[in-house]
C-alpha positions as CSV (number, residue, x, y, z in Angstrom):
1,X,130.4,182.4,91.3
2,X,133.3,182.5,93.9
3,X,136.0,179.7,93.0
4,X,135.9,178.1,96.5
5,X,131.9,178.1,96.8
6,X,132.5,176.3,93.2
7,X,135.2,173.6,94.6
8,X,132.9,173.2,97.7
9,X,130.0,172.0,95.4
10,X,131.7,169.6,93.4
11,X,133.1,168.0,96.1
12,X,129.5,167.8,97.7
13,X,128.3,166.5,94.0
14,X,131.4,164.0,94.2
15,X,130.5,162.7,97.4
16,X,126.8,162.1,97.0
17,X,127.5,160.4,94.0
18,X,129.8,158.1,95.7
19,X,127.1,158.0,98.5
20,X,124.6,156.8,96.0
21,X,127.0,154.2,93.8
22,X,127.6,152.6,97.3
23,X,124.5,152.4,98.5
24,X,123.0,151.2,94.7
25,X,125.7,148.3,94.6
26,X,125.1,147.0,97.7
27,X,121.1,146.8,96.4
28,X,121.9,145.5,93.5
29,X,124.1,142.8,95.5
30,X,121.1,142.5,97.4
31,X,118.8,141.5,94.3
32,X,121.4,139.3,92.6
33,X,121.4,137.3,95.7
34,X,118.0,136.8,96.2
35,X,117.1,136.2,92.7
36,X,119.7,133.6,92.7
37,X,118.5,131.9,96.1
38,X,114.6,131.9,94.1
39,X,116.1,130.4,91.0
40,X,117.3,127.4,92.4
41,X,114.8,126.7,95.1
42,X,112.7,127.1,91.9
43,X,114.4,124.4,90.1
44,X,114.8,121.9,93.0
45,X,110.8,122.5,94.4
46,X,109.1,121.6,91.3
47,X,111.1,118.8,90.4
48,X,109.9,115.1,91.1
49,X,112.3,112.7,92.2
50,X,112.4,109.2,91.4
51,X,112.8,108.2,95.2
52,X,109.6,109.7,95.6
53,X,105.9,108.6,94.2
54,X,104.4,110.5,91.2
55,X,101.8,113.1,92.3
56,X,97.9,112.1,91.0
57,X,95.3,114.2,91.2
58,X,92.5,111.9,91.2
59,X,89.6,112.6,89.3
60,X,91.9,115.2,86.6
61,X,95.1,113.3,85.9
62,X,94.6,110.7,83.4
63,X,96.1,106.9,83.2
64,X,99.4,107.0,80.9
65,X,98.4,104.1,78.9
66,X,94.7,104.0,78.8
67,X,94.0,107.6,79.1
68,X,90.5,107.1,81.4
69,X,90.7,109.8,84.1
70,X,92.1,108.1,87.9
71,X,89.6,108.3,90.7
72,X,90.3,105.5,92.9
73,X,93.7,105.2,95.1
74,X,93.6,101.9,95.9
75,X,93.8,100.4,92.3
76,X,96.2,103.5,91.3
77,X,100.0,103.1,90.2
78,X,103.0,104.8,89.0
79,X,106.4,105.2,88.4
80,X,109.1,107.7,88.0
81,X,111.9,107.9,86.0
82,X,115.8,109.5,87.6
83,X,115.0,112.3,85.1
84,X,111.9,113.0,86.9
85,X,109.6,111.3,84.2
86,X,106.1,110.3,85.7
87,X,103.7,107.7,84.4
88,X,100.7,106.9,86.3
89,X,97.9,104.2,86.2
90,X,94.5,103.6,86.8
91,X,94.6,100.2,87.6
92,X,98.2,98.5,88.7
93,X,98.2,96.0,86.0
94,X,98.2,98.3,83.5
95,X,102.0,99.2,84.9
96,X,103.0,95.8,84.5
97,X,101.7,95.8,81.2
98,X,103.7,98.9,80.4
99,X,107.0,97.4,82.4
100,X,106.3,94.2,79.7
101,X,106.3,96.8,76.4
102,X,108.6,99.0,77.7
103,X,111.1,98.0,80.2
104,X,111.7,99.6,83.1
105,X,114.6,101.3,82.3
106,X,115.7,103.6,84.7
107,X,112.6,103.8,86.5
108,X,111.1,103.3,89.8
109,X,107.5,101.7,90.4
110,X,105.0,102.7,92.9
111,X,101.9,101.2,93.9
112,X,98.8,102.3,96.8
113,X,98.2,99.8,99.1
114,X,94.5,98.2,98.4
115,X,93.7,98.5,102.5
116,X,95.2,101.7,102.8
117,X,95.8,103.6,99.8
118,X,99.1,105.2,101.1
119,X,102.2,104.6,98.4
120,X,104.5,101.5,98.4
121,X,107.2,101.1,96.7
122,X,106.1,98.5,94.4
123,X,109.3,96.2,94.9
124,X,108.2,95.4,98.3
125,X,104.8,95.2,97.7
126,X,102.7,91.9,97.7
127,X,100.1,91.5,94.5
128,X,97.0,89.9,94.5
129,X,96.3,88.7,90.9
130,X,92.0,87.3,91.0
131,X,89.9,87.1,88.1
132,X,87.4,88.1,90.9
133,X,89.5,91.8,91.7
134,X,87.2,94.2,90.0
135,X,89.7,97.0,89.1
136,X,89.2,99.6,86.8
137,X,90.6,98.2,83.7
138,X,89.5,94.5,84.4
139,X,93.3,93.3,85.2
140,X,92.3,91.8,88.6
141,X,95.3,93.0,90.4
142,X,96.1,95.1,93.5
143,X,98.6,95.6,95.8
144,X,99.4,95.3,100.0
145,X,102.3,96.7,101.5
146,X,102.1,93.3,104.2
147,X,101.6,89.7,103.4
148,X,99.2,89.1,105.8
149,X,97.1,91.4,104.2
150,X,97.2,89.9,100.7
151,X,97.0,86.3,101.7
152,X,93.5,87.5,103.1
153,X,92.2,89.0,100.2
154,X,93.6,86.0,97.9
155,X,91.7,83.4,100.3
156,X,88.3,85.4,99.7
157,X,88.5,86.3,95.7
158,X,90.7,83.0,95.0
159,X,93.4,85.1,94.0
160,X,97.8,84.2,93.7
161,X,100.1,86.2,95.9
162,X,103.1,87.3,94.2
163,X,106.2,89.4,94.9
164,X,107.0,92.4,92.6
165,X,109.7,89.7,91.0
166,X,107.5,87.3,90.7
167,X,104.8,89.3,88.6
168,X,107.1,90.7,86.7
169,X,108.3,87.5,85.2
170,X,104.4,86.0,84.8
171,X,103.3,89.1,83.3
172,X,106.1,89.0,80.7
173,X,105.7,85.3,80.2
174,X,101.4,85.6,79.9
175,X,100.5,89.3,80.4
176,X,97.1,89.9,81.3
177,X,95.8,87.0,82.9
């Protein structure tokens, strides 16, 4: 083979691999990226925050204390801890009877709204506590997200209307009823 024919393909061996490291590290640059960018949109999406109310899936998920499946909104509760921690309820007095053996730690309640099932945050809700409330578990109480709403409701089933500070002292004093 002729030396300069031999030079001249080396060179052209030399350069395509240069061609191809270039082009393979800016792919693999590429990648890295991308899989990073998936990584932590993975970790942030699926992550429940406490400033946000637990997901149910009524009719599947089942109460944290009692364990009897959740079908009904309006009586539903829950509450998240900063870690993301969920419990959820069938029935809102079984929170407060969790908050009583428990504490509430470093957690944050929710509660539906009897009239219109969309989450409150349970410190500015107003409870109705009736031994005429028929709620899943028997604990007679429900939640409004206004006043006027719960005074109603207290007239009709001759219920109390309490603040979230409010039940949480009687339900530590008495519990249930």
């Amino acid at each position: 083979m002729d030396p300069g024919a031999a030079a001249d393909r080396l060179l052209a061996v030399q350069k395509g691999r240069r061609a191809m490291s270039g082009r393979w590290l800016r792919s693999f640059g590429l990648i890295a990226i991308l899989t990073s960018a998936a990584l932590v949109l993975a970790s942030c999406g699926g992550q429940v925050k406490a400033d946000q109310p637990p997901k149910i899936k009524f009719g599947v998920d089942t109460c944290s204390r009692c364990h009897m499946i959740i079908s009904e909104e309006k009586y539903s509760a829950g509450m998240v801890a900063s870690d993301g921690q969920e419990w959820v309820f069938d029935d809102v007095g079984e929170m407060f009877l969790t908050i009583k053996d428990e504490g509430l730690k470093d957690r944050r309640a929710w509660v539906h709204d009897f009239d219109s099932a969309k989450w409150i945050d349970a410190t500015t809700a107003f409870f109705v506590d009736s031994h005429d409330i028929m709620t899943p578990m028997g604990m007679g109480v429900v939640a409004f997200e206004q006043r006027e709403a719960a005074d109603k409701l207290a007239a009709e089933k001759s219920g109390t209307v309490r603040d979230w500070s409010t039940m949480l002292v009687e339900w530590e004093m008495h519990g249930h009823h």
